[in-house]
N, C-alpha and C positions, 0 to 999 in steps of 0.2 A: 591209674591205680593210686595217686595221691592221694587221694581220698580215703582210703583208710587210718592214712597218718591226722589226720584232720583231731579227734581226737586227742591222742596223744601230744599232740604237737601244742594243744593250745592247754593243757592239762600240763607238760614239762615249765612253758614258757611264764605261768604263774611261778611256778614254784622256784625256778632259776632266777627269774627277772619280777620278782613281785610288785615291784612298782611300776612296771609297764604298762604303756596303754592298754586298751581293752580291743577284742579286734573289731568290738562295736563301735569302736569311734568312728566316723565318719560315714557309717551304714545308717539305714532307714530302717527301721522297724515299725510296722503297723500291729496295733494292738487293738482288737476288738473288745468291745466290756470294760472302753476304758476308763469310763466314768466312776467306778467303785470297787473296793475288792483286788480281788488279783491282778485286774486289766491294770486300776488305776497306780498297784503297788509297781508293777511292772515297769507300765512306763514311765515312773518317776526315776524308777532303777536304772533304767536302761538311757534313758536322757541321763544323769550321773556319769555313764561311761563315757557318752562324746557320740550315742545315737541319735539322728534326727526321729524323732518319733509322733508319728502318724495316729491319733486316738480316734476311736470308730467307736461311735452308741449312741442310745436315741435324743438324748436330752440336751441339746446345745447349753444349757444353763452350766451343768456339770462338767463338761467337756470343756468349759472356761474357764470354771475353774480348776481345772486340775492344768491345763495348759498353763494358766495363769503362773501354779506352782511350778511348774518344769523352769518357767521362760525367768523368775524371779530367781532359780537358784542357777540362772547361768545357760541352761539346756535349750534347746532347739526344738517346739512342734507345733505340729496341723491339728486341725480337728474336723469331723466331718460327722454330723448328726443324720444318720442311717438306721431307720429298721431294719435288722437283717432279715424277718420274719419274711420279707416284700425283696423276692427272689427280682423284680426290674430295679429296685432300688441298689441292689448288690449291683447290676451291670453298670449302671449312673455310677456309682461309688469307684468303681474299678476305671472307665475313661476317665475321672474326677482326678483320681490320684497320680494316676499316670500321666495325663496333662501336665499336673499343675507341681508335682512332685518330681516323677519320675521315676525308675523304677524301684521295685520295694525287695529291700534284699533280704529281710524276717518279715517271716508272717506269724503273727500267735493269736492262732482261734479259741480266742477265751469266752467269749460270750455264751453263753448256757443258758438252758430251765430245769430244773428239779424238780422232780415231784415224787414223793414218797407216799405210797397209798396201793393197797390190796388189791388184788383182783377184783375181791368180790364186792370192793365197792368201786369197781371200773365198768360194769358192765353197759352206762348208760354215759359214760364218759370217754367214748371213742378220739373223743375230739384231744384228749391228756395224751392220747398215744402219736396224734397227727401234730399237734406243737410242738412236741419237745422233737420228731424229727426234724420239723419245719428249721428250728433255731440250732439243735444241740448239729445235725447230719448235714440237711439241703445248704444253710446260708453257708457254712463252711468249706462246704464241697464248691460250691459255686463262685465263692471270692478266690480259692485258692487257685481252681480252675481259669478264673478270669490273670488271675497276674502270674501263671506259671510262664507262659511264653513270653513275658521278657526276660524274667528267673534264668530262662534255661538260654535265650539266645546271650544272656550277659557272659554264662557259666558259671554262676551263682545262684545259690539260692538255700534259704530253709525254713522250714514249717515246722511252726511246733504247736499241736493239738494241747489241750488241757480238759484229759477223758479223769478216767475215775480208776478206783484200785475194782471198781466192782466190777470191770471187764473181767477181771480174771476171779472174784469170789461169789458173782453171780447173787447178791443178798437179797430177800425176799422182799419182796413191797416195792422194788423200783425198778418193774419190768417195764415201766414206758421209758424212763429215763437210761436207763442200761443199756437197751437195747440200742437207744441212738449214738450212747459215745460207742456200744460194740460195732455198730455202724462205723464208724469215725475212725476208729482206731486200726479195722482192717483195712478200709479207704488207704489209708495214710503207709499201712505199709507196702501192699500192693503200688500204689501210686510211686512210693520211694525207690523202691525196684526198676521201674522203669524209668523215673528222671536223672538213677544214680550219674549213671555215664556222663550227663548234663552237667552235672556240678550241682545239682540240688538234691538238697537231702529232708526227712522228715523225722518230729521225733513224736512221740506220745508219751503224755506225764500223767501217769493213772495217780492221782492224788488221793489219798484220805480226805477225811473232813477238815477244811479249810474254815474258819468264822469269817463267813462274808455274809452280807446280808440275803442271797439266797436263800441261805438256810433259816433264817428266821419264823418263817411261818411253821417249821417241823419244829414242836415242843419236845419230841423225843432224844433231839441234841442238847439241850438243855443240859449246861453240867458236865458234856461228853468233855473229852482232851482232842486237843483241834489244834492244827496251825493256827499262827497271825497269817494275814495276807501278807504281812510285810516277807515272813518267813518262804512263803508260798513261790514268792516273787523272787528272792533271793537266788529260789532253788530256779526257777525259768530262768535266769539273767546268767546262772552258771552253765546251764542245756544251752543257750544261743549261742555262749561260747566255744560251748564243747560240740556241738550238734552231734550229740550220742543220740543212740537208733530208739531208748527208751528211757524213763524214770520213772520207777518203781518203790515201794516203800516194800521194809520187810514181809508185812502181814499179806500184802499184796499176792507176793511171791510164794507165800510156801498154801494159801490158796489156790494156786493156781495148781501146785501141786497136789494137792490133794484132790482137786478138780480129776484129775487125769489119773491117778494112782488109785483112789480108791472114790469112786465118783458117787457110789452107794451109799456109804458113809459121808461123804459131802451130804449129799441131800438131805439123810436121816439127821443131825449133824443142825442144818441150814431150817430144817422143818417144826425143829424142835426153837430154836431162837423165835422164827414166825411165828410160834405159839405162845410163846411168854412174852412178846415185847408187839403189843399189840398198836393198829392205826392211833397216829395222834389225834386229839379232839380239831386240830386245824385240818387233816384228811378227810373226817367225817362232817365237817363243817360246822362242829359244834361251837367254834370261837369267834365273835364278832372280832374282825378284823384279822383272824389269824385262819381263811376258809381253805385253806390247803391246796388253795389252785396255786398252780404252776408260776415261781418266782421268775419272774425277767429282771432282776437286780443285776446280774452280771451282763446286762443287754445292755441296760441303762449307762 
């Protein structure tokens, strides 16, 4: 039943001992997407506290460089250029690390695809609903699945998800994308359930809009109020240490309520924004260079 204290205990130990190591020093943290954005703010963060940190994405160029920075300001890491898209490259990745590493005591499934775009202009874009589970659900489920059983035979372990606040507000236009972090996000709690007793625990960070180059191609963010990634990362590197069971933003949460309270009014409510805040010219493919398919930047 330790483990309840877990929280608290690492939340007091700030605030009594503020200079204190981090309890990530001398752990491993693997960060998927770490080449840009979150993954890459993360693991710069988390190497800062004294984590060895493990960077997963597709582009070796960038995953040298960002090592390059960890290794210059002092910090410790690997890198490992992986499609997660390529469910046998996930198993290679998993004997890779565990070989050559060892076991991985965080895990943070950052890597994503977005795609914000209507039904009605999905109907011949089947394939928007099968990527983003491929990347945002399967690669996730399957890395976490491959390094749980050392996690739990060490008696350590935690997973931290990076889903969306729209699990819980459900907003129109990003039923392909939704659907996979609500995928992701039930996985991870079920799963927690049963590894609790292990010692491994899971958290899921429904974020707002983050400005990562993800969102790029949707001109409808344009101008919104957004995280920095650096902010983004800030708030993961606090969840590692805390391994609380969620992170949530306000708006997220009284969504979520209304979801369940008065769910009519949600909708009525959710049907009326879908009508005034119509597909971007990159959804419909109206923009050279900006054609609305599905960003893999947080893959990269």
């Amino acid at each position: 039943m330790g483990l309840l204290l877990v929280t608290p205990r690492a939340r007091l130990r700030r605030l009594v001992r503020p200079g204190a190591p981090s309890v990530l020093a001398g752990r491993t943290v693997l960060v998927t997407g770490a080449s840009s954005g979150i993954g890459e703010a993360t693991a710069v963060a988390a190497a800062a506290r004294g984590a060895h940190v493990v960077l997963v994405a597709r582009r070796q160029a960038e995953l040298d460089r960002v090592r390059a920075t960890i290794e210059a300001a002092g910090g410790r890491a690997s890198s490992y250029a992986v499609d997660l898209s390529d469910l046998a490259e996930i198993d290679v990745l998993v004997e890779r690390v565990l070989a050559e590493v060892g076991t991985v005591d965080h895990l943070v499934n950052n890597a994503g695809r977005s795609i914000r775009r209507s039904l009605e202009l999905s109907h011949d874009r089947f394939h928007d609903f099968e990527r983003t589970m491929a990347i945002n659900y399967f690669a996730p489920v399957r890395l976490t699945m491959g390094l749980l059983p050392t996690m739990r035979e060490q008696g350590f372990g935690h997973v931290v998800n990076i889903v969306t606040w729209g699990v819980q507000v459900k907003a129109p236009k990003f039923a392909a994308y939704i659907a996979s972090k609500t995928a992701l996000d039930s996985w991870a709690r079920i799963a927690g359930r049963e590894t609790y007793a292990d010692g491994v625990t899971f958290t899921n960070m429904r974020f707002a809009l983050v400005r990562t180059p993800m969102v790029v191609p949707t001109d409808a963010y344009d101008g919104r109020a957004s995280m920095t990634a650096e902010q983004a990362a800030a708030a993961v590197v606090r969840v590692l240490e805390d391994r609380r069971v969620t992170w949530d933003t306000a708006a997220g949460r009284i969504g979520a309520v209304v979801n369940v309270v008065a769910p009519r009014l949600s909708d009525a409510l959710m049907s009326r924004f879908h009508r005034a805040v119509p597909d971007s010219a990159a959804a419909r493919g109206a923009v050279p260079g900006r054609t609305g398919s599905p960003s893999r930047s947080e893959q990269q």
